[in-house]
TIZAZA-186507 format. One line per field, with one value per residue (C-alpha): residue number from 1; residue in one letter; y, x, z. Coordinates in nm, 2 decimals, always signed. Example, Ala and Ser with C-alpha at 12.3 -4.5 7.8 and 13.67 -1.06 7.14 Angstrom:
<nodes>
lotor = [1_2]
drense = [A_S]
v = [-0.45_-0.11]
u = [+1.23_+1.37]
w = [+0.78_+0.71]
</nodes>
This chain:
<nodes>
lotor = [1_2_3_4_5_6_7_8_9_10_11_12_13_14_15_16_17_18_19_20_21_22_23_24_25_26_27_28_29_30_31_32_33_34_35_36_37_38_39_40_41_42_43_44_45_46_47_48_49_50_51_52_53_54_55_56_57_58_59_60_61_62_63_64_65_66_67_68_69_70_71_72_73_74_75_76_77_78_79_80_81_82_83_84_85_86_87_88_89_90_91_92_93_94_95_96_97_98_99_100_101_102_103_104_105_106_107_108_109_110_111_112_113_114_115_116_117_118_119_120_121_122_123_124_125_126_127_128_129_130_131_132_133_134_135_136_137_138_139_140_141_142_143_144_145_146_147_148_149_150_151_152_153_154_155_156_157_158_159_160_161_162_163_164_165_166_167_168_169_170_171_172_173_174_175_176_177_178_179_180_181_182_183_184_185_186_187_188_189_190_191_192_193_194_195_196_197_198_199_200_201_202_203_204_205_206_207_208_209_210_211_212_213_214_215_216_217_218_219_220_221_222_223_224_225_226_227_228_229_230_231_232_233_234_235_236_237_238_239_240_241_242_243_244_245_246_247_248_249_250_251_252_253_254_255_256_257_258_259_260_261_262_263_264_265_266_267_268_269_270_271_272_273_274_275_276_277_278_279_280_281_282_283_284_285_286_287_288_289_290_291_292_293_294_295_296_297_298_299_300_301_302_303_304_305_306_307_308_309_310_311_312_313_314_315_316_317_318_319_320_321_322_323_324_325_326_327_328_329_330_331_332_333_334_335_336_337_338_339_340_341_342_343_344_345_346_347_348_349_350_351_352_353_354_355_356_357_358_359_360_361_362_363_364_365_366_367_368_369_370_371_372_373_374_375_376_377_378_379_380_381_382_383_384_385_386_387_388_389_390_391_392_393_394_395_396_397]
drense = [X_X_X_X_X_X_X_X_X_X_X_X_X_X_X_X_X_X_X_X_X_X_X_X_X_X_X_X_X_X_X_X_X_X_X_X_X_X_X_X_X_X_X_X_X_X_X_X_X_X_X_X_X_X_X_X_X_X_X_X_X_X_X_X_X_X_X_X_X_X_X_X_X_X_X_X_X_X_X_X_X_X_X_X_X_X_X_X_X_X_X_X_X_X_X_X_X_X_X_X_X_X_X_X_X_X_X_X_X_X_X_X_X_X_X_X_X_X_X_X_X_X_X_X_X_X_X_X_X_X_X_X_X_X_X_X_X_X_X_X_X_X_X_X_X_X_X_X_X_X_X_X_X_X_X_X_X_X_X_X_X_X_X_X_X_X_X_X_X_X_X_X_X_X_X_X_X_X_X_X_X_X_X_X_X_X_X_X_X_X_X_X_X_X_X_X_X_X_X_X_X_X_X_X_X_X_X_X_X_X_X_X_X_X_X_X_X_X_X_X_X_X_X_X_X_X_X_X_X_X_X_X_X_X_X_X_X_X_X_X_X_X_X_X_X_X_X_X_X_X_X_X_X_X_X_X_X_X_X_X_X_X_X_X_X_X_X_X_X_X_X_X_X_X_X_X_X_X_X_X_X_X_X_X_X_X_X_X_X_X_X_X_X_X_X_X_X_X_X_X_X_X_X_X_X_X_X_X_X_X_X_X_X_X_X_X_X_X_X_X_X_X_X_X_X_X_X_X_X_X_X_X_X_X_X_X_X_X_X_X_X_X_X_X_X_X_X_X_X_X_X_X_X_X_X_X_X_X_X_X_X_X_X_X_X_X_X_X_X_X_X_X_X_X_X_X_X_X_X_X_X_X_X_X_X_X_X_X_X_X_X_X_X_X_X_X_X]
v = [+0.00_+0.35_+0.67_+1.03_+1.05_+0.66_+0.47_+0.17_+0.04_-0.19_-0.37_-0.37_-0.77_-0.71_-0.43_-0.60_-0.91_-0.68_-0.51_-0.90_-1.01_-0.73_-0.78_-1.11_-1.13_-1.40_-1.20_-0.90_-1.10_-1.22_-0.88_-0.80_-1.07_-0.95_-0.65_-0.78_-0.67_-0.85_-1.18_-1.21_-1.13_-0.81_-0.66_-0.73_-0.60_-0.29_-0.28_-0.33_-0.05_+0.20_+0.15_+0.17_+0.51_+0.71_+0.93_+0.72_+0.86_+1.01_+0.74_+0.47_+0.08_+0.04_+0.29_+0.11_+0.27_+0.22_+0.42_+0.46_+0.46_+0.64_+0.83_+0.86_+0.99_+0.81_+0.97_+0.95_+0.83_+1.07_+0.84_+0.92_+0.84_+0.61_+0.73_+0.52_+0.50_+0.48_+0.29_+0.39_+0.14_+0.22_+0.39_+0.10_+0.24_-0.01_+0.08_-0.02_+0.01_+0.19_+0.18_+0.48_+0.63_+0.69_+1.05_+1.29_+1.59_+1.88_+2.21_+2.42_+2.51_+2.17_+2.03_+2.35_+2.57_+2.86_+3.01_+3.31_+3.38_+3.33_+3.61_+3.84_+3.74_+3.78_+4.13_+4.29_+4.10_+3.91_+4.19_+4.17_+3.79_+3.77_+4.02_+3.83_+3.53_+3.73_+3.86_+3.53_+3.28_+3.21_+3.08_+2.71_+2.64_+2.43_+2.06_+2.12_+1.82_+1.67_+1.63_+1.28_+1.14_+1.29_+1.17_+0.85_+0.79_+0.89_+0.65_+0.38_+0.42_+0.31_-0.02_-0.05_+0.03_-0.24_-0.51_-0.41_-0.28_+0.03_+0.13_+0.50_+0.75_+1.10_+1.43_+1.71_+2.01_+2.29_+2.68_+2.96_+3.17_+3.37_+3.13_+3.36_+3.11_+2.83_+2.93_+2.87_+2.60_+2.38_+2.48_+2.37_+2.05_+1.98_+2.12_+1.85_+1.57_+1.62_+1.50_+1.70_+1.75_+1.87_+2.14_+2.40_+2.76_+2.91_+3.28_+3.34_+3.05_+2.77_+2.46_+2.15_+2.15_+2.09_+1.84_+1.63_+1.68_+1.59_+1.23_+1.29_+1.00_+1.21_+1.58_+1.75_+2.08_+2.29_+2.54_+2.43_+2.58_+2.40_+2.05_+2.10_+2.18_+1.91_+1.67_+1.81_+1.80_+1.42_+1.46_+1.25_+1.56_+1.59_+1.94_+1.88_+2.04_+2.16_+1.84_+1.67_+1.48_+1.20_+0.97_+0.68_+0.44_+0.62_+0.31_+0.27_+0.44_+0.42_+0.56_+0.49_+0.57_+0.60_+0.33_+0.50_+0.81_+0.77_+0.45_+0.39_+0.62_+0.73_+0.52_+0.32_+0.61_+0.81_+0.52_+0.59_+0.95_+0.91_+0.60_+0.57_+0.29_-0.01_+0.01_+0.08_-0.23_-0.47_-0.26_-0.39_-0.74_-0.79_-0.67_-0.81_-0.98_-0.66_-0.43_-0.13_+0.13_+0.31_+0.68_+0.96_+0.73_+0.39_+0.48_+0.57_+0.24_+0.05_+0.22_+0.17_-0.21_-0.27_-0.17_-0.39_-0.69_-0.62_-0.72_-0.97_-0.96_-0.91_-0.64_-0.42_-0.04_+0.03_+0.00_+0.02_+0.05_+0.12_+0.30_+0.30_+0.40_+0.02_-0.25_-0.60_-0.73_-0.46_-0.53_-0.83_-0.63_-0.40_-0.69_-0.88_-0.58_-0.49_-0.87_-0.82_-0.54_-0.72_-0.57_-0.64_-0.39_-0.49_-0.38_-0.27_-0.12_-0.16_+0.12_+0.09_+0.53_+0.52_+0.80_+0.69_+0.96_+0.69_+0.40_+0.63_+0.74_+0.33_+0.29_+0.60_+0.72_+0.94_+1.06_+0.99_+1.05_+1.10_+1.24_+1.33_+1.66_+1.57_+1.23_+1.43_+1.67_+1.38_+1.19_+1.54_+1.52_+1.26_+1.21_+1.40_+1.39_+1.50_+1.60_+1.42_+1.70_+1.42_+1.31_+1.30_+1.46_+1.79_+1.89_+2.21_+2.28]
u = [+0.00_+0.15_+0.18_+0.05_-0.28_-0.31_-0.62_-0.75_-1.06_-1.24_-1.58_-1.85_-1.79_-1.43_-1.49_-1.67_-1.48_-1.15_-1.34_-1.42_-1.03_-0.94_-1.22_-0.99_-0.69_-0.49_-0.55_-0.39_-0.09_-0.03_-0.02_+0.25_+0.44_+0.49_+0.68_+1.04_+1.01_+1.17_+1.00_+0.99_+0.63_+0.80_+0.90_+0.59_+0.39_+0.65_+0.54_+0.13_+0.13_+0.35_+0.16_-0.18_-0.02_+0.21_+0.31_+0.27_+0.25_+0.62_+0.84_+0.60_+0.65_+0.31_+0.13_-0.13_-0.46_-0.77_-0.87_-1.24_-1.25_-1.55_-1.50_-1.68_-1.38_-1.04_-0.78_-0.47_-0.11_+0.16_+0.44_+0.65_+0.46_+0.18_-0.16_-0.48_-0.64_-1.01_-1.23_-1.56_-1.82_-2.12_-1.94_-1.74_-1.35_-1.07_-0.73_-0.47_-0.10_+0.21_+0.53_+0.64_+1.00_+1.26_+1.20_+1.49_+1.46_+1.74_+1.80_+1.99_+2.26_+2.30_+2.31_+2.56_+2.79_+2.60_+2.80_+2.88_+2.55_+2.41_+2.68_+2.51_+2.13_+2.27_+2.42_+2.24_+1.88_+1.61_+1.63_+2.02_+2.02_+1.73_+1.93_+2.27_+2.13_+1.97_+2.31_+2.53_+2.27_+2.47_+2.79_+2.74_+2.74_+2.98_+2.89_+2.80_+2.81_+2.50_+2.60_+2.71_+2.46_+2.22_+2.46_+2.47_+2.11_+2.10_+2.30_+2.13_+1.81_+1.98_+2.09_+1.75_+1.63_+1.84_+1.71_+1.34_+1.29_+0.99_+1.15_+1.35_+1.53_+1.36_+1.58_+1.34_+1.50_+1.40_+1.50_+1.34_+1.42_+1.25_+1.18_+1.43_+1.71_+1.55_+1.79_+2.12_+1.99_+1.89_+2.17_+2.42_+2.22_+2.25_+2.61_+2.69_+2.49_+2.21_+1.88_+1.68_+1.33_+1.12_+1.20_+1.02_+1.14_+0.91_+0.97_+1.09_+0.86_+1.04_+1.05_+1.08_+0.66_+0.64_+0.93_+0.72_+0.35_+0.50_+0.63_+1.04_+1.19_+1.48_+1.53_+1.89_+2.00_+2.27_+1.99_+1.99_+1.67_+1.50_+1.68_+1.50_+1.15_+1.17_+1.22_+0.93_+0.70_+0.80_+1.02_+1.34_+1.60_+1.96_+2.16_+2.46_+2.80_+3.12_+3.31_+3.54_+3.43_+3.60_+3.42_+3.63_+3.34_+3.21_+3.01_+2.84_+2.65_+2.75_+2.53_+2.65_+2.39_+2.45_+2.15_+1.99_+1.77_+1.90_+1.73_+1.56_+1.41_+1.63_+1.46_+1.76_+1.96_+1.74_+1.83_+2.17_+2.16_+1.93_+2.06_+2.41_+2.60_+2.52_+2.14_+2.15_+2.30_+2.11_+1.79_+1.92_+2.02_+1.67_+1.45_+1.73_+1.42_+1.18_+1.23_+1.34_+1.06_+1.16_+1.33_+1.36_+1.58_+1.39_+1.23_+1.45_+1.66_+1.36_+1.35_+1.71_+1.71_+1.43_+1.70_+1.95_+1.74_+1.69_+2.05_+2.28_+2.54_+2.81_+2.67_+2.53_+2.50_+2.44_+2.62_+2.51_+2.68_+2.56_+2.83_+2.75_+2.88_+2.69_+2.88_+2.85_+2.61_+2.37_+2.44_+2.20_+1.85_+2.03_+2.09_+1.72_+1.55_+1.66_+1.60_+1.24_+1.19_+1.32_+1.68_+2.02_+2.30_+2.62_+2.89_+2.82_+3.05_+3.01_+3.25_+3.12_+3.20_+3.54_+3.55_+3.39_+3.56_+3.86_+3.61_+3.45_+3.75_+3.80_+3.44_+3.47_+3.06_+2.91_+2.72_+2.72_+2.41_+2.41_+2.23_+2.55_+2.67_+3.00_+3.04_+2.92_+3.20_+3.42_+3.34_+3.33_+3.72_+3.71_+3.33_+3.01_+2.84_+2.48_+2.32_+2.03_+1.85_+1.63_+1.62_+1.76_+2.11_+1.93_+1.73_+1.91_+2.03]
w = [+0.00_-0.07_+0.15_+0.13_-0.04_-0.16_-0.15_-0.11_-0.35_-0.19_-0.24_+0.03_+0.06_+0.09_+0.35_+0.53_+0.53_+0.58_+0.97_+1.06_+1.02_+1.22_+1.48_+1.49_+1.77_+1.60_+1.25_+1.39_+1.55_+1.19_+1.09_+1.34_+1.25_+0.89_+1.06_+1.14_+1.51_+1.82_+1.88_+2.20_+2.44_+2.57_+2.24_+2.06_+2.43_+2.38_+1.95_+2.05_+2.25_+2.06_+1.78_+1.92_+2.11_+1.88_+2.13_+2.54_+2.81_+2.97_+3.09_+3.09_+3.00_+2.98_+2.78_+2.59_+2.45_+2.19_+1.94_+1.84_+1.46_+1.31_+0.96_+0.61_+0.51_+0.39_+0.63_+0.50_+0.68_+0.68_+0.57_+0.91_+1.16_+1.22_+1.20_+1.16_+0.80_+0.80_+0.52_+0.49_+0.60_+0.67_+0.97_+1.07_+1.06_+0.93_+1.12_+0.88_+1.10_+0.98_+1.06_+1.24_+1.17_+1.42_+1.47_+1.55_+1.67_+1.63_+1.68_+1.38_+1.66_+1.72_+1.36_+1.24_+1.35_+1.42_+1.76_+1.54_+1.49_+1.83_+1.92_+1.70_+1.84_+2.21_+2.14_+1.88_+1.89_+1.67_+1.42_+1.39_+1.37_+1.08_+0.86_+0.92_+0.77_+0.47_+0.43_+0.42_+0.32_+0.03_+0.28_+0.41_+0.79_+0.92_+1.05_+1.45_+1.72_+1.61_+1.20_+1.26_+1.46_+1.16_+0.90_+1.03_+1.07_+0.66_+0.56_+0.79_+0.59_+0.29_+0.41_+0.57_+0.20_+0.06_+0.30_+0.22_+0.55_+0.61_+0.92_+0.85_+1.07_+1.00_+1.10_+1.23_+1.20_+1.46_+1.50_+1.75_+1.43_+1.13_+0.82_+0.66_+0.82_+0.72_+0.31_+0.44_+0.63_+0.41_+0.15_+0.42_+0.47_+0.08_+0.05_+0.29_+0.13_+0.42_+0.29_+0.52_+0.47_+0.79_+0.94_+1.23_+1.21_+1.52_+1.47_+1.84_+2.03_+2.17_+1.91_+2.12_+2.18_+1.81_+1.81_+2.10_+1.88_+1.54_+1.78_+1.82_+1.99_+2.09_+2.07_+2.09_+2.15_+2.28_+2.54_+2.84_+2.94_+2.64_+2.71_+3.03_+2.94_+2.66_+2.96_+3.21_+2.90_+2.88_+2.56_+2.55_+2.51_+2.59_+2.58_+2.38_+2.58_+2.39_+2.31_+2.13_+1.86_+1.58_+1.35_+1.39_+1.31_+0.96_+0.90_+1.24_+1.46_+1.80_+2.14_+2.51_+2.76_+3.15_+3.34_+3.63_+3.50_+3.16_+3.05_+3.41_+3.60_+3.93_+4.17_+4.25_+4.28_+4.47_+4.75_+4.72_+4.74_+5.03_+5.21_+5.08_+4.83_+5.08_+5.08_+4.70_+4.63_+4.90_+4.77_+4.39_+4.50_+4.67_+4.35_+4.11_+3.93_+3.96_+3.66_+3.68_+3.60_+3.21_+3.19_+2.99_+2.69_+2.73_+2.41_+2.18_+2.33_+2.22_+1.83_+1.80_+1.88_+1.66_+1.42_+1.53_+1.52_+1.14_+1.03_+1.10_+1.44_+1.15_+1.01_+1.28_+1.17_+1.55_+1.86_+2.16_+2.52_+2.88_+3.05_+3.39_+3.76_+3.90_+3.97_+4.03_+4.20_+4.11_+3.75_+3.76_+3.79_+3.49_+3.26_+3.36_+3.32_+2.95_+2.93_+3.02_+2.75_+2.45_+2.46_+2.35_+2.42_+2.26_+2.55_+2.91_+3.09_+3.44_+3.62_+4.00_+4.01_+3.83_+3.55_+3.26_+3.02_+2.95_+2.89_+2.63_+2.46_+2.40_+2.28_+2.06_+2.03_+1.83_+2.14_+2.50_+2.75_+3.14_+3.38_+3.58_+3.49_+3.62_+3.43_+3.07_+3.10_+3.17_+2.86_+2.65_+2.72_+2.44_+2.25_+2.20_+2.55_+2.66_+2.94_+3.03_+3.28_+3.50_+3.78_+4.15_+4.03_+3.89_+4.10_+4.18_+3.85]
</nodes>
């Protein structure tokens, strides 16, 4: 079936015929099956309810929800994101699923270079700004911090093209500025061999509210303040901090997350801040076989490993690595609990509070989260680290 405005021409027998199969539970766990998600009950638990909820509730593992279908109308799907199709029948709606892209929210100071510019806005205002990029919208930008994570997921939807696959990366570009900026923009985008397409230029307004309506799975951007909201407002978002960056791995993308109020919430580590290391651990040793309730990132860990389990160990175009500050035996409930949701991770690095900025320099990604201001500015020494503004460890920042 195509996308956009395509329809379906059906008979009333065969619409009618088409509601009963999906009345059917088994008929719709075939259908899920013809999408090459994880097999086991978790994942497809994880798929069932992210497809019948584009956009869950913050945080949650268990966001699930119906939809009452009721349209004359054929709706059609926007070709990023999943959104029910309705065939008429005599008012009886036919929800056909899409696959929804991995969506990837990002500022334009994060994709590009633009601190020269944010100079000019600081000093000199909106007005100033607006006619600078009039005035050298003919000069490309150069790359920012979050170019190769973009690049990257680009040239991951060609080899999921080549194996057939509908699952994308999309790159939602986003700017509190005039739509004047959005020229050099998307000249830069093309000089570099960018094929960006969405964009949000807000005029002034913060972006990241349309970045969480139009379904990001992550959002990045170098304003603290907004990296913050993003999170209250139960968007995954990191604020990128000056770092240095490589590309050792042009052929792979490669994310290290921190655990506890990264891809968990900080329940655990709320018991260590409160009680100290020793009653985090026994606290971890006695629920080792109680997941660990989903943070800010447990979504976008999910997308990403639906990926992975499309393609072959030996030719994996993502790697992924928890870096974090537990140690054994508190690395049991970690390793059950991405067990529980469906989830492979390809290295975890299990540091027990040792600096993780030398462990990172060995794994070499092309972006690092954490929740722990100190440990981000310890991996910046030698990748692209992100601040994950959640939890326990922020609350006075």
């Amino acid at each position: 079936m195509g996308v956009g405005s395509s329809r379906i021409n059906l008979s009333t027998s065969q619409i009618a015929d088409t509601t009963n199969l999906f009345n059917s539970h088994n008929t719709h766990t075939n259908l899920l099956s013809r999408h090459p998600f994880p097999s086991t009950s978790s994942a497809i638990s994880g798929l069932n309810s992210h497809m019948l909820d584009p956009q869950p509730p913050a945080f949650t593992s268990s966001a699930t929800a119906s939809r009452a279908l009721n349209s004359q109308d054929l709706r059609a799907a926007n070709e990023q994101e999943y959104v029910p199709e309705i065939l008429p029948c005599k008012n009886q709606g036919v929800m056909v699923p899409r696959t929804q892209n991995i969506i990837i929210g990002m500022s334009t100071g994060a994709l590009f270079d633009l601190r020269t510019d944010h100079e000019i806005e600081q000093q000199h205002g909106a007005k100033a700004y607006s006619d600078y990029q009039i005035a050298h919208e003919n000069e490309i930008l150069n790359k920012g911090q979050g170019f190769s994570v973009a690049d990257k997921c680009f040239k991951i939807n060609e080899k999921l093209a080549a194996i057939g696959s509908e699952l994308k990366f999309d790159v939602l570009v986003t700017s509190k500025n005039t739509p004047s900026s959005s020229v050099r923009i998307y000249d830069s985008a093309k000089h570099h061999g960018l094929p960006l397409r969405r964009g949000i230029f807000a005029g002034g307004e913060p972006p990241y509210g349309y970045a969480q309506n139009m379904g990001a799975d992550l959002y990045l951007t170098l304003n603290k303040d907004d990296a913050r909201a993003s999170i209250s407002a139960g968007l995954a978002a990191a604020q990128l901090v000056p770092s240095c960056m490589g590309n050792e791995h042009p052929e792979q993308l490669r994310i290290a997350f921190d655990a506890d109020a990264v891809l968990f919430t900080d329940e655990s580590e709320q018991i260590s801040k409160r009680d100290g290391l020793e009653a985090f651990y026994k606290n971890e040793e006695d629920k080792a076989d109680i997941p660990i309730n989903t943070g800010p990132l447990y979504k976008l860990l999910h997308r990403l490993s639906e990926i992975k389990n499309l393609f072959p160990l030996t030719e994996q175009p993502i790697r992924i690595a928890v870096t974090t500050a537990r140690a054994a035996p508190a690395h049991k409930r970690l390793v059950k609990t991405l067990r529980e949701w469906g989830i492979d991770v390809d290295e975890l690095h299990l540091l027990g509070g040792m600096s993780k900025g030398q462990v990172l320099k060995q794994f070499k990604p092309d972006i690092f989260f954490d929740d722990n201001e100190g440990n981000v500015l310890s991996g910046a020494e030698h990748v692209n680290s992100a601040h994950v503004i959640y939890g326990i460890n922020n609350q006075s920042i």
